[in-house]
N, C-alpha and C positions, 0 to 999 in steps of 0.2 A: 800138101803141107809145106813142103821145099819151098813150092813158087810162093804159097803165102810168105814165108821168112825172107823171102829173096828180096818180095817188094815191099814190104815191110822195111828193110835195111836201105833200100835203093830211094823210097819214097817217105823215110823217117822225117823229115824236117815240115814235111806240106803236112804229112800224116798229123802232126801236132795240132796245126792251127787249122784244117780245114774238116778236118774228119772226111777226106773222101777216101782214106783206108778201108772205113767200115762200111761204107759204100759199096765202093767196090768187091767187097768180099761176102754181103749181107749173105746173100744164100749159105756160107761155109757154118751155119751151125756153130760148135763149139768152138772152133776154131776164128769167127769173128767176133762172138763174144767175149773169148779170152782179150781176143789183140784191142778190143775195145776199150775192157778193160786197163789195157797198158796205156793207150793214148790218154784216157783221161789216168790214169797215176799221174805218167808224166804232165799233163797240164798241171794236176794239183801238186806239183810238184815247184812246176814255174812259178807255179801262186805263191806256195812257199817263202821261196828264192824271191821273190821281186820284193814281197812285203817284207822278209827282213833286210835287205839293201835299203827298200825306204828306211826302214825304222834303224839302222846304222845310219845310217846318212844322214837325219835329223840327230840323232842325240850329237854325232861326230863335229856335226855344223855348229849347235848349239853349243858347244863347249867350246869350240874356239872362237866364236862370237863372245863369248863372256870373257873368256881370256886374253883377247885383243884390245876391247874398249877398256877392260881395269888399268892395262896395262902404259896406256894413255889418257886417262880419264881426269887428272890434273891438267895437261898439256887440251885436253877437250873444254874444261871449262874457261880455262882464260882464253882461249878461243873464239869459245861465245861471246863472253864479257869485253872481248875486243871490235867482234865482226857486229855487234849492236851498237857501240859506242855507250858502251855504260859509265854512268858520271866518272864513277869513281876511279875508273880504270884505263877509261881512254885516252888519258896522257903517256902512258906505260907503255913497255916493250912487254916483250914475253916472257925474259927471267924476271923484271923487275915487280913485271905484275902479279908471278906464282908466288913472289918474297913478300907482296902486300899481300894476299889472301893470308898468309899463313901469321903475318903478323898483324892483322886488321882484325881476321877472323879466328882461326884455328888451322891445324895441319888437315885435321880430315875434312875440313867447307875444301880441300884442294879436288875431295872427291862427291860436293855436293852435286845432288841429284842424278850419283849413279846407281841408285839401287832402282828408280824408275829407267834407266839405260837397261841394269841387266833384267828387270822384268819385258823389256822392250827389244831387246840384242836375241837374245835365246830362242823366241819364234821368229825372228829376223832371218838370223843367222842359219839358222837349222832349214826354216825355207828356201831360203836364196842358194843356199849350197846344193840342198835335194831337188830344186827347180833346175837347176843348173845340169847335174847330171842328167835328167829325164831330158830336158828341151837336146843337150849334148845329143843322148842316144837318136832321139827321133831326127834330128836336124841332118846328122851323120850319115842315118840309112837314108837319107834323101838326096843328100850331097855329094859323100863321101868322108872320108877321115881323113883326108889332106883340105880341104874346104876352111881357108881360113875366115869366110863370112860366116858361118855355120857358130862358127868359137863365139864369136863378136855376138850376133846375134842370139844365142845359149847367154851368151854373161848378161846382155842386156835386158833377155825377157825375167832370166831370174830375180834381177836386180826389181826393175819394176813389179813382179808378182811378190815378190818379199817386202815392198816399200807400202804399196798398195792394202795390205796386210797390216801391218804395225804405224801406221805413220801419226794416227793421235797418241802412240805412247811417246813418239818422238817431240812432240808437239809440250807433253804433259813433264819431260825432262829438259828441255830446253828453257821453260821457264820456270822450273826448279832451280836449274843450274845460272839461271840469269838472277836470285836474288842473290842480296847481300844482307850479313847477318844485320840487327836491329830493323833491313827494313822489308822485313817479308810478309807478301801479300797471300802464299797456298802455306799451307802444313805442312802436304804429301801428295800421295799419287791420287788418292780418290778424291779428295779436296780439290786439287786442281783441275781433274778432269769434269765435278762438277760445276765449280764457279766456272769453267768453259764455257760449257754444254749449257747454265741457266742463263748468263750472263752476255755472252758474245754470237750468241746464235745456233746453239745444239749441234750437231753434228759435222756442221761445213764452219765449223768457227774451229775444231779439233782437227779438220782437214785445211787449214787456211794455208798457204805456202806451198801445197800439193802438187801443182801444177808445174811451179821450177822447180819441185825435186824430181817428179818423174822425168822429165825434162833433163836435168842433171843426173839423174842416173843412168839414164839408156847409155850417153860416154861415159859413166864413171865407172858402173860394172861390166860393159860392154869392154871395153880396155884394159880391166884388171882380170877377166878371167883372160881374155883371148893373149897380152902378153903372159901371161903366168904358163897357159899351156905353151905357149910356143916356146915361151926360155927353156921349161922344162923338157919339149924335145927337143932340144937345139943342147941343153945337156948330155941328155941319154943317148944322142945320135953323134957328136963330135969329141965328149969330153966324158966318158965313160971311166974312164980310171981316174982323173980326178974328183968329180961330182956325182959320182956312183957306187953301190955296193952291189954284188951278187945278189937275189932276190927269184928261185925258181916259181914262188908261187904268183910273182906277176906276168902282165905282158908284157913282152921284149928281155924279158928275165932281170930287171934292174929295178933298183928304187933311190931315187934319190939321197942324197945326204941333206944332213940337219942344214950344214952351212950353205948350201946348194939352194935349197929351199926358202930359206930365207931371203939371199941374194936376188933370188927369182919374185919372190912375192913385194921385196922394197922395191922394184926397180917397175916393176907394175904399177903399185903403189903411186910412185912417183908421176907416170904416165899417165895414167886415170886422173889424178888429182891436178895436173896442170889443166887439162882439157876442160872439167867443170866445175872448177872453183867457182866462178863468176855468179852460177844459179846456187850454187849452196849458200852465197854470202846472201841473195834474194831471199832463199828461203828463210834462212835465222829470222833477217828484220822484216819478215810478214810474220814466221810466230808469235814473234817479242814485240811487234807493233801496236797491241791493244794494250800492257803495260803501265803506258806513258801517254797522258794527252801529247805532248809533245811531236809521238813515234806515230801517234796515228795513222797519218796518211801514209805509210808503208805498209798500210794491209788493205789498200782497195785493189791492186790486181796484180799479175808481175810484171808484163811489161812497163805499168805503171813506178813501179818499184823502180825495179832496172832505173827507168829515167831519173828518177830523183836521187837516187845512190849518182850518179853519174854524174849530173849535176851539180851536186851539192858537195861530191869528194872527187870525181875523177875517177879512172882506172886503177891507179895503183893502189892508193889511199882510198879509193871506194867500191870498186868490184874484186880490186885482188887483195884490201885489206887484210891484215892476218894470214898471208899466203906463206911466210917463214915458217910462222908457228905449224901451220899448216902440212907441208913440209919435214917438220918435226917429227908431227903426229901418225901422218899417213904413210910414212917409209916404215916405220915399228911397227905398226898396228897393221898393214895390211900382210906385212912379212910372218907376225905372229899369226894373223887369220887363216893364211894357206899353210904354215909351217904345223900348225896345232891340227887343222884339218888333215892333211895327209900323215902326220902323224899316227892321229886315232884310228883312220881309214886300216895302216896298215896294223894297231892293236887289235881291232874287229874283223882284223883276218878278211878286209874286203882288198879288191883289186886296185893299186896305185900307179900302174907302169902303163906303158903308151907302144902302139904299134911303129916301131922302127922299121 
């Protein structure tokens, strides 16, 4: 019985995942049936444990997805209204053209077509963050957990499986938020998504632009999670009394501060958003290309895109159009995205701290 508990303790971690404990022991009678029984507790135990870390990690994600794009969701639509060249607006800057919405239209057209955002943000968000963590852990035990491709690539693949996911709800708020009152062509979200879908070619007409967003997100998320971690150990590791609090029940025993957090997540923000602006201005004017006879020919391919943005405006005023506003938007908003998420992480009592 000793030596059974011995190697039981000695081979507890393989015993989990491989069952060669009860193997080894079959012959012992009560005493392999007992330890059998504990192996499998423990696995339904892991089960447990893993399924509720998913289901924190989704609601966690999704709530600071909601709370980041409200939080910007005026500064997002003139955005749009600029990176399309919409009649009415493209002579305008960024304050002057939030002061025409509100006095053209109303104060709340400042947040038209975000309630197809948060139908569209919340399984975004709640993916790309619970993507995030899963590719992190597997990428990790392969790598290591200094491996700063491992980060990069964890941000990127979340990015795309969370885009991949949601991208005709993207598709169906984009040109929500591109009408203007008196001249609007959907309703709503279901209206839109079927004049789409009847109209412009079913399913790859609600994916139209798909191709430079995945494209623009492998750098966009790929950049924004992998600075975000690294700022935040380059806090917990050099700047501990300033940008930290005691915290026993993490790893490295710290947790970041509010202000810390923030700082970390604009400055991400920042660095993700220089890198692929260029395919996100692509993306809008292939969504918003069917519109406008005019726009048309920005929705037959990207490349195709690209060239004629280039062409027709240049670089600054054509690929990095709206890169101010821009700018604006994605230092708040990605600052709120991470600051909300680790947030809730640490109200659901899950893990926020990082191996020092």
């Amino acid at each position: 019985k000793r030596r059974i508990q011995r190697f039981l303790w000695d081979n507890f971690v393989e015993c989990r995942f491989t069952g060669i404990f009860t193997e080894s022991v079959s012959g012992g009678g009560t005493h392999s049936e007992t330890l059998t029984m504990t192996v499998e507790t423990v696995k339904a135990s892991e089960e447990r444990s893993s399924l509720e870390f998913i289901l924190k990690s989704l609601l966690a994600g999704g709530v600071a997805g909601m709370c980041s794009k409200t939080a910007v969701a005026p500064l997002d639509r003139i955005k749009i209204l600029l990176q399309a060249h919409n009649k009415h607006y493209k002579h305008l800057g960024v304050f002057s053209g939030l002061r025409h919405i509100v006095h053209k239209e109303t104060f709340f057209a400042l947040y038209k077509g975000n309630g197809a955002q948060m139908v569209r943000i919340f399984p975004y968000a709640a993916t790309q963050f619970t993507a995030f963590e899963m590719y992190k852990r597997f990428l990790t035990s392969m790598m290591g957990s200094n491996s700063h491709i491992s980060k990069f690539l964890a941000g990127s693949g979340a990015g795309v499986t969370a885009v991949t996911l949601t991208y005709p709800l993207d598709t169906i708020r984009a040109r929500l938020a591109f009408q203007v009152t008196g001249e609007h062509v959907y309703t709503g979200i279901v209206h839109t998504a079927l004049s789409i879908f009847r109209e412009e070619g079913g399913v790859r007409a609600l994916y139209r632009g798909f191709l430079p967003t995945v494209c623009g997100m492998i750098p966009y998320a790929g950049f924004s999670f992998y600075c975000f971690e690294n700022l935040k150990y380059l806090c917990m590791k050099y700047l501990p009394q300033i940008a930290c609090d005691p915290c026993s029940r993490n790893t490295g025993g710290l947790v970041l501060l509010l202000p810390a957090k923030l700082l970390c997540g604009g400055i991400a923000g920042t660095v993700a958003q220089s890198v692929s602006y260029p395919l996100d201005v692509t993306r809008r004017r292939m969504q918003l290309a069917m519109m406008n006879p005019e726009t048309r020919k920005f929705g037959m391919g990207m490349v195709s895109t690209i060239v004629l943005i280039y062409k027709e405006n240049g670089v600054l005023r054509g690929l990095y159009r709206g890169m101010s506003i821009n700018y604006l938007r994605a230092i708040p908003m990605v600052a709120v995205s991470f600051s909300t998420y680790e947030l809730l992480k640490q109200m659901l009592d899950l893990d926020t701290g990082m191996k020092l």
